[in-house]
N, C-alpha and C positions, 0 to 999 in steps of 0.2 A: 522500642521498635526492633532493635538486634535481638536483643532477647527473646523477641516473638517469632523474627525469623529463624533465629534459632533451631526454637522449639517445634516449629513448622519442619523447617528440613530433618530435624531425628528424626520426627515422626514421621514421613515418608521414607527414611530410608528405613525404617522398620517394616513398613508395609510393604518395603520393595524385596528386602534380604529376607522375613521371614513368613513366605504366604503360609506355610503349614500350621503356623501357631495361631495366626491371625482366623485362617480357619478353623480353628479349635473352639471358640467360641459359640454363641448363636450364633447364626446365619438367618434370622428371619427376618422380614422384610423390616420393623419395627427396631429393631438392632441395626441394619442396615441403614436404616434413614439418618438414625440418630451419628454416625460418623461420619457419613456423605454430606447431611446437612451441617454437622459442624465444621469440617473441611470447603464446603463450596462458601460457609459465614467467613471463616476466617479468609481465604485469599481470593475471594471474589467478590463481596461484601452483596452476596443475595441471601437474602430474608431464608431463614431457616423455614418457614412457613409456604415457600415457594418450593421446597424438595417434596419428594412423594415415594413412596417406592413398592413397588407390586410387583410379585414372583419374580425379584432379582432387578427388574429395569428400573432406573432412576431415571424419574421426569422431572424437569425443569419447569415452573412454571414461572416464568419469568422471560422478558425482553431480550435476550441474547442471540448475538451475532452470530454465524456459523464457527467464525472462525473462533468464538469463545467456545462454542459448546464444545468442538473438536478439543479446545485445552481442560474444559473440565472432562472432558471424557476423559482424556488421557491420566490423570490424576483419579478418578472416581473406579476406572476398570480393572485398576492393583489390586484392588479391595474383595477380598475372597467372596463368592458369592453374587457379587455385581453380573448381571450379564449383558445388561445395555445402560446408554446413559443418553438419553431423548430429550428432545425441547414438545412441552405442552403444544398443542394443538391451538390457534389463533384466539377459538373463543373463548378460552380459560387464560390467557396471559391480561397480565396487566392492561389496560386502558389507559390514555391518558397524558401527560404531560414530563417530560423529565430534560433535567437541565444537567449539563455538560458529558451525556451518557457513556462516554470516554471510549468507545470504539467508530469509526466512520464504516456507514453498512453498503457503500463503495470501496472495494477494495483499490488497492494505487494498481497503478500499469506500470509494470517492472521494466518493461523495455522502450515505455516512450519516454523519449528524452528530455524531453521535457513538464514530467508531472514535477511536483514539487517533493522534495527529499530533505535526507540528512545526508552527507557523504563524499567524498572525491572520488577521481578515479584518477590513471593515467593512463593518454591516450596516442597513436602514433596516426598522422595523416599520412597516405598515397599521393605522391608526386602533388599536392600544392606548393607553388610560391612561394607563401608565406611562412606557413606553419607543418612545424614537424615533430617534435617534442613537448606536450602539449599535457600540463595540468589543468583539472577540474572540480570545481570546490560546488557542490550546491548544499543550499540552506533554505528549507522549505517547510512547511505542513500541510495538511487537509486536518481542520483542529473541527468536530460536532461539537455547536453550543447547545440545541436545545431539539429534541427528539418528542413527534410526536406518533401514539398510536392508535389509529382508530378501530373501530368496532369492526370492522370489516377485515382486517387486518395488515401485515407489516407494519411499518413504521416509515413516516417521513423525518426528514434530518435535514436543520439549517447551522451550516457553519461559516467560516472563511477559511481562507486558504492564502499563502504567501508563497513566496519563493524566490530566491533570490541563484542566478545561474553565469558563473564567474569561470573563463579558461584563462588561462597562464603558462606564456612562453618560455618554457622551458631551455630552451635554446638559445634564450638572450637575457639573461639574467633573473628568470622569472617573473615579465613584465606581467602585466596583466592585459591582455588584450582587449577580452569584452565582456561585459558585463549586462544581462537581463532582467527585470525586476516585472514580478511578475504579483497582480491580487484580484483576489475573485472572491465570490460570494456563492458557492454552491449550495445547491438543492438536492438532497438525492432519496431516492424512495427502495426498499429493498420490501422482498416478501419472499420465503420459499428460497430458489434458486435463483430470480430473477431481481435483478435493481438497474434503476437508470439513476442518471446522475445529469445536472442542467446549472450550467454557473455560467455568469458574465463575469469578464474578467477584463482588467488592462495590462495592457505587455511595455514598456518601455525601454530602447535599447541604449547603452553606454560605449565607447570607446575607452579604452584605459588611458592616462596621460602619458606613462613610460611609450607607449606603442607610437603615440600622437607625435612625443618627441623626436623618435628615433626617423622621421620622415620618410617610414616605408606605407604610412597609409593612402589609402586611397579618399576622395572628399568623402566626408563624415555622410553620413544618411542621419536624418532625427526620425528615425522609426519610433512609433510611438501609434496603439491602436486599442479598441477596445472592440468585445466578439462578446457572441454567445455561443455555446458551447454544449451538447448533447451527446449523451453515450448511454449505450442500453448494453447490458449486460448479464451473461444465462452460465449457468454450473450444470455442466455436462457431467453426465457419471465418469469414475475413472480421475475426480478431480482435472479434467476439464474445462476449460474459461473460456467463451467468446464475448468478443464485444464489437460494437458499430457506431458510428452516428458520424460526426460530423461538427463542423464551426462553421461559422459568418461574419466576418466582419460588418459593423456595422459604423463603425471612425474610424479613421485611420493616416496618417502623413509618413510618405507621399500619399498622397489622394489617388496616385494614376495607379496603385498597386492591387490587383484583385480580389474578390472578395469571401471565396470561398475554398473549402476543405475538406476533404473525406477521410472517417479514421475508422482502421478496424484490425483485428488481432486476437490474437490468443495464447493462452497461459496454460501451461500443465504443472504442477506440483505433485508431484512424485512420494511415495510409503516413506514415513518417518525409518532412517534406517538403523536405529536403535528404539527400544522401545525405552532408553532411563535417558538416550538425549534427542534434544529436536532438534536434528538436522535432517533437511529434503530435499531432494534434487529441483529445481527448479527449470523450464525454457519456454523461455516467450517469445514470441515476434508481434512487432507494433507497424504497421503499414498505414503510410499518410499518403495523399493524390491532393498535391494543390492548384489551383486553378490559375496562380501566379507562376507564369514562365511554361505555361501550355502543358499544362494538368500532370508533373512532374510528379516522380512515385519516392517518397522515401521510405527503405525497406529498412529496420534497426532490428534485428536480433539476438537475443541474449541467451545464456546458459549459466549456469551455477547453483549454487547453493543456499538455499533459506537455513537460518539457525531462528527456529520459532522462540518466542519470549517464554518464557518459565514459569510458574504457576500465576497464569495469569498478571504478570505482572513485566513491568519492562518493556524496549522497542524487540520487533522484530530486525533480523539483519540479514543483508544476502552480500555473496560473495559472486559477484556474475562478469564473463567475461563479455565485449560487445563488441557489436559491427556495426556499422550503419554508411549506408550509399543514398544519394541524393542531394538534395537543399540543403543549407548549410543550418542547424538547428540555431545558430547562433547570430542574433538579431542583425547586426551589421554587416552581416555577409548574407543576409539573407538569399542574393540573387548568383551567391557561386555554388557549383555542384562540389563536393567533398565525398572521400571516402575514407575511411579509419577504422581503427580495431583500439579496443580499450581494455582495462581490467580496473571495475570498479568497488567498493565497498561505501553499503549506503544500510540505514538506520528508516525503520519505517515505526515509528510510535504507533500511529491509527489504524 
């Protein structure tokens, strides 16, 4: 396996340090497939028989994500002679059935606080009580088990999803204050620009015991609920991102707590600002309205930096700083307002 990654990175940086020679050879489109298609086999593992390539454009015919074709573009348009690198048209890709397709055709929401991640951050609250210095560990995924594609096209995708969402008082030994535990069973359909995404999920909230002991809590809440969940989602030119939908709870203890939610938002990801590394500016805002506590607005947004994963392989990671005013995203304070600025570091695999 070293070995091969090895051999992968010389040969990239050959095709990056010398386009003049590279160009020295054929350029016809039949020379060109034959390195495109053994570059996309080796660190994308699609079928040499899915590459194609006519007067310079390299097609894809094959099931990938945007955000893959973006990284095989990136790798395929070194190559002297390349002058696009396109995904096949709906009715010539695959059909059919595929298990653990290894990208989610849902992209995550970088500024709602609560999707599921890899990552901490640290964060400083405004004039609360309690909390002032203030760590945050989350451990999550959106993990695609089994991807289907029909004739019509896009693809549907069923996975799970975990999450586990832990802050830590900084200020008092690094207690750990609260803890959320989050699982769901999402659905999500992608075509083109557009994908919506549909999971029921249950949230369950913790108190930490350092926090319990120190007798600054208030009476525990046993928060604990399960919802359905909807979001529809469109790729505006310009890299672009809106999204909408909404929750419902439909369980929930306390019982007297309301039952509804509005969520919507948007993403810009910004020009790669090298072309030999992925790094992008990234800024989102995620805007929720819940109907507990008389339709209350939390505004979270964020700014930083994506470092996209590398020939296809590896997590993505952002570097983003954050804000967020409103409900308290954290299960056991659900019913106090908060306000905080943060600077986090989070791993997105899917």
């Amino acid at each position: 396996m070293a070995q091969r990654r090895g051999a992968t990175a010389v040969l990239l940086l050959l095709f990056s340090l010398v386009p003049p020679v590279w160009g020295q050879g054929d350029s016809s489109d039949d020379y060109l497939r034959g390195y495109a298609a053994a570059l996309v086999r080796r660190e994308f593992d699609i079928s040499t028989e899915a590459v194609s390539v006519r007067d310079g454009i390299v097609t894809i015919a094959a099931d990938v994500s945007d955000a893959d074709l973006e990284r095989i573009r990136h790798i395929l348009i070194r190559i002297e002679g390349v002058r696009e690198v396109v995904r096949a048209d709906a009715a010539t890709r695959p059909k059919g059935w595929t298990w653990l397709p290894g990208t989610a055709p849902f992209r995550p929401l970088f500024a709602d606080p609560r999707w599921p991640r890899f990552g901490g951050a640290y964060v400083h609250y405004f004039g609360d009580d309690e909390l002032g210095n203030v760590g945050v560990a989350n451990f999550g995924e959106h993990l695609p088990m089994v991807r289907y594609s029909p004739s019509y096209g896009g693809s549907w995708d069923l996975g799970i999803q975990a999450g586990v969402f832990a802050i830590f008082d900084f200020d008092h030994s690094f207690d750990l204050i609260n803890a959320d535990y989050v699982a769901a069973i999402p659905v999500t359909y992608a075509k083109d620009d557009f994908a919506a995404f549909l999971r029921v999920f249950h949230q369950s909230s913790h108190l930490g015991d350092e926090y319990l002991l120190r007798g600054d809590a208030e009476e525990r809440v046993n928060l604990s609920y399960e919802a359905v969940h909807l979001l529809l989602s469109y790729d505006l030119p310009l890299r672009l991102r809106l999204y909408g939908g909404g929750a419902y709870i439909f369980r929930i203890e306390p019982s007297d707590i309301d039952r509804w939610r509005i969520q919507t938002g948007a993403e810009w990801i910004g020009p790669s600002l090298s072309d030999r590394v992925g790094i992008r500016p990234l800024a989102a805002v995620d805007v929720q309205i819940e109907q507990e506590g008389g339709w209350t607005t939390n505004v979270a947004p964020a700014v930083g930096l994506l470092f996209e994963r590398r020939l296809g392989r590896g997590p993505n990671f952002t570097v983003l700083a954050h804000y967020f005013n409103g409900r308290s995203p954290n299960g056991q304070f659900y019913d106090r307002d908060v306000e905080y600025v943060g600077l986090s570091g989070e791993f997105h695999f899917f």
